[in-house]
C-alpha positions in Angstrom: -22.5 -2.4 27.2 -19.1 -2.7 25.1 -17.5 0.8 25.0 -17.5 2.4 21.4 -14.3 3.4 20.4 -13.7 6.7 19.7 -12.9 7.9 16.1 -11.6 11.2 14.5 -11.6 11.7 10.6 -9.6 14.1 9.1 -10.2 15.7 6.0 -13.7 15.6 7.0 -15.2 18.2 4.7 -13.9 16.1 1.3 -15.9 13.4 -0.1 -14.1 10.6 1.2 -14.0 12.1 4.5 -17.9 13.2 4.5 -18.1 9.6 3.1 -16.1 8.1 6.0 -18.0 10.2 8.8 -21.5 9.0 7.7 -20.1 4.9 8.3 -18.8 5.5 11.4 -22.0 7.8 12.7 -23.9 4.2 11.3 -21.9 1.8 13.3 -23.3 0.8 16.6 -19.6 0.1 18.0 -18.1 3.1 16.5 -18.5 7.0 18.2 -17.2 9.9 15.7 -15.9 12.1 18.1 -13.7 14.9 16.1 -14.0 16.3 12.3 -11.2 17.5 11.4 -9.9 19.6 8.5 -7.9 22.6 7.0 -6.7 25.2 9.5 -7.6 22.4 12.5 -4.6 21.7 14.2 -4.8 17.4 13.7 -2.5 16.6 16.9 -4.4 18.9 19.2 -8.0 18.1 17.7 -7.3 14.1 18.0 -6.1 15.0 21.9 -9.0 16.6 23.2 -11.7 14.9 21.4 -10.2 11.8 23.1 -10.0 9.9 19.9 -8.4 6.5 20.1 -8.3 6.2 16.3 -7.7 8.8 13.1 -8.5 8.3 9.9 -6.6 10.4 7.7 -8.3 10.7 4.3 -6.5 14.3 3.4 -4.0 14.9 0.4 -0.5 13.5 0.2 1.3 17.0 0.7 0.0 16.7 4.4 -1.0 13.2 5.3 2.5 12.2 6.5 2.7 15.3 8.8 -0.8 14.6 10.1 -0.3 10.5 11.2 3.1 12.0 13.1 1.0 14.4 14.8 -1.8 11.4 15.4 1.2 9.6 16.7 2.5 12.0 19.2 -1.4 12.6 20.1 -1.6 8.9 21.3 -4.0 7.7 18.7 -3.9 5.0 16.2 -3.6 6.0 12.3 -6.0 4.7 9.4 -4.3 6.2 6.1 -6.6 6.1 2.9 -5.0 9.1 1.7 -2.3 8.3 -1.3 1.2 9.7 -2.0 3.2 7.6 0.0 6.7 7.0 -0.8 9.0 4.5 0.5 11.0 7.3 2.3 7.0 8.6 4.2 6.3 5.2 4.8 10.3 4.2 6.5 9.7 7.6 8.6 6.7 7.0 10.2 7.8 3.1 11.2 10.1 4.4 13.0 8.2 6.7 14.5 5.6 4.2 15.9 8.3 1.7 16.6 10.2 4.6 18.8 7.0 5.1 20.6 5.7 1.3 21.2 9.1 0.6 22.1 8.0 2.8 25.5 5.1 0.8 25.4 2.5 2.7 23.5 1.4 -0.1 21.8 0.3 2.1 18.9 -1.0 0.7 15.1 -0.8 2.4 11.8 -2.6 1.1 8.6 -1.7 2.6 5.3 -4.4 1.1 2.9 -3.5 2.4 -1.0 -7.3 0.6 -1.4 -10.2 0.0 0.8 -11.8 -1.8 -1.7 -12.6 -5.6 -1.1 -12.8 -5.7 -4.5 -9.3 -4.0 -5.4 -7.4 -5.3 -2.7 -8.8 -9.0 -4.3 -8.0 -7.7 -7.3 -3.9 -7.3 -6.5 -3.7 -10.3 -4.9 -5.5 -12.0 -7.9 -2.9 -10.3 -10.3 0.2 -11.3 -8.1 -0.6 -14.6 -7.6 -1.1 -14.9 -11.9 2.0 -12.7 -12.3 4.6 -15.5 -11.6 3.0 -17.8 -15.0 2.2 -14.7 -17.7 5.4 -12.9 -20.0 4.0 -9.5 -19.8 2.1 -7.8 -17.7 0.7 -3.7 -17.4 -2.0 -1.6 -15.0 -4.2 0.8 -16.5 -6.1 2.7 -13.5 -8.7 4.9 -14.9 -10.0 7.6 -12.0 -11.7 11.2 -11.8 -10.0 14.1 -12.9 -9.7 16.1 -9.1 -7.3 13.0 -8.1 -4.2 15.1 -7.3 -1.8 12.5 -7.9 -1.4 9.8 -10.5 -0.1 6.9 -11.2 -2.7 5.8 -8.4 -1.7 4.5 -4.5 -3.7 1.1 -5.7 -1.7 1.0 -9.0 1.7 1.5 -7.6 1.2 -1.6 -5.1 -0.7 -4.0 -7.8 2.4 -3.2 -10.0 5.0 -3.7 -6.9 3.4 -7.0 -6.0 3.6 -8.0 -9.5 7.0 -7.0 -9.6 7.4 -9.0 -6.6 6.0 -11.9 -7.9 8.1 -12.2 -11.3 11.1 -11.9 -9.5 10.4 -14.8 -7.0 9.7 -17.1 -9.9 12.8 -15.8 -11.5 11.5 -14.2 -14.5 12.9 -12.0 -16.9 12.1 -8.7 -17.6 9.0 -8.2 -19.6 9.7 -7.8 -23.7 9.4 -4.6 -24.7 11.0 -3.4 -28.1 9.8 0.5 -27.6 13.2 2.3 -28.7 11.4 5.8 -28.2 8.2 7.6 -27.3 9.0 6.0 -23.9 6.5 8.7 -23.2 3.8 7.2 -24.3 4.5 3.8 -22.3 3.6 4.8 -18.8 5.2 5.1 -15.7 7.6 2.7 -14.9 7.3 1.0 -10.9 9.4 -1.9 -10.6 9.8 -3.0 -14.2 6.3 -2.9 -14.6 4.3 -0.6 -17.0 1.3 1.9 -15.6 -0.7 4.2 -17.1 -3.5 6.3 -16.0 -6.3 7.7 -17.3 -8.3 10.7 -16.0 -11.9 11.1 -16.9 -14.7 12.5 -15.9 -17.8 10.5 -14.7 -15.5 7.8 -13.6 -14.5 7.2 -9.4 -12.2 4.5 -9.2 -11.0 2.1 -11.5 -8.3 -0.8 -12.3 -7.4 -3.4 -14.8 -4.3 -5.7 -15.2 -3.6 -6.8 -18.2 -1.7 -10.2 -18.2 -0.4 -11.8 -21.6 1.5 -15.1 -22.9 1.6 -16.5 -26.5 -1.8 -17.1 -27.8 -3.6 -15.8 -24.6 -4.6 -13.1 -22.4 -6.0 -12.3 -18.7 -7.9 -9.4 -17.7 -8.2 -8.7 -13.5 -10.4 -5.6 -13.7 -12.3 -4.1 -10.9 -14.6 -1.2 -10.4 -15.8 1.2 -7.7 -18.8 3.1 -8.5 -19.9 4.9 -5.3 -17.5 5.7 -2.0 -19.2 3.7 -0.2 -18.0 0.6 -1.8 -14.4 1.9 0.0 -16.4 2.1 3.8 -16.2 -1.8 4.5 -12.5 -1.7 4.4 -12.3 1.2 6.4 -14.8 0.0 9.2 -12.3 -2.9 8.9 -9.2 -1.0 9.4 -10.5 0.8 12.2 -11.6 -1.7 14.3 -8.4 -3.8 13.8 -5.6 -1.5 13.8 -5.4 -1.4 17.9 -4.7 -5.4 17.2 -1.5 -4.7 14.7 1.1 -2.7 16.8 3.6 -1.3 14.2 3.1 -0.5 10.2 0.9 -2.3 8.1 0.7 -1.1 4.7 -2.2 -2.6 2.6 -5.3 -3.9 3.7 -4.6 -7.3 2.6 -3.1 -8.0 5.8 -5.8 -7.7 7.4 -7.9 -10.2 5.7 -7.8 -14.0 5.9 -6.8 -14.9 2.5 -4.7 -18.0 3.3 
């Protein structure tokens, strides 16, 4: 029989973490083997449960702290939880690439989305991005997210951003001479605003225009579980991708 690997989720007792626990209890290759939340100390909890990967679906005021401490336990890191910066993100590559350059051999995945649907949905909108004048996000989510504009916003906008400047395009039109307020958040050039309402979970659209035309990229997530797929996903492959990875786009075949 193939050995399960062994998988501790911190931030077990939130939604996504209850959420994340039940997929991997349901997965025959899979063994949960810590739960792990406020007051647990994360480094010592991943050590003794013997857990080869973390999932970290916590809050961003301690999510960076926790995948050192994964790090330094000798686990691999799955990060759903947002608040990243480009800072968080340099710090822990080169903290994994410290330790793997003593051979650890050790993975992190930092997934804004683990939506099939959203992470299609950005690549969707980047690939367009390069023939359309203008382009905004609007992500519409519930009203406990702690941080806004979203993880999944920030990269669809930095991948459009991306995208406009490799086919040399100018910056979007925009004659707004005040209420700049009332535009959004600016990533990259690139206009996002977010909207926080109850009944919703998780939500995107990108908004793409030219003279005489418009394309909408809009994706919805109704239930946590649509997310579980993506993290199953990430779990079982990050042993494979030594290093950083941030977005789960890499690890899908999408030519």
């Amino acid at each position: 029989m193939t050995e399960k690997t062994r998988v501790a989720v911190l931030g077990a007792a939130g939604r996504m973490g209850a959420t994340t626990c039940a997929a991997i209890e349901a997965a025959a290759d899979l063994d949960l083997v810590a739960r792990v939340d406020v007051g647990d100390d994360v480094g010592t909890a991943v050590r003794d449960s013997g857990a080869q990967v973390a999932v970290d679906f916590t809050v961003p005021s301690v999510t960076e702290a926790n995948v050192h401490a994964v790090l330094d336990a000798g686990a691999h890191a799955v990060v759903g939880a947002t608040g990243w910066t480009d800072e968080s993100l340099a710090r822990v590559s080169e903290h994994v690439d410290r330790l793997n350059a003593g051979g650890a051999g050790l993975g992190v995945v930092v997934a804004p989305n683990f939506g099939l649907s959203a992470v299609l949905a950005m690549q969707f909108a980047a690939k367009a991005a390069a023939y359309f004048e203008s382009a905004e996000v609007i992500e519409l989510h519930h009203p406990n997210k702690v941080d806004a504009p979203s993880g999944t916003a920030r990269h669809t906008a930095t991948a459009i951003a991306a995208a406009r400047r490799d086919a040399g395009l100018p910056a979007m039109p925009d004659a707004t001479a005040e209420g700049w307020d009332a535009r959004g958040a600016d990533v990259d050039g690139v206009r996002v605003h977010a909207v926080r309402l109850r009944g919703l979970v998780a939500h995107e659209e990108v908004l793409l225009g030219n003279p005489g035309e418009q394309l909408v990229i809009r994706q919805d997530s109704f239930d946590r579980v649509s997310f579980m797929p993506g993290v199953l996903l990430a779990v079982r492959q990050v042993a494979t991708r030594p290093g950083l990875t941030v977005g789960l786009e890499h690890l899908l075949d999408l030519g």
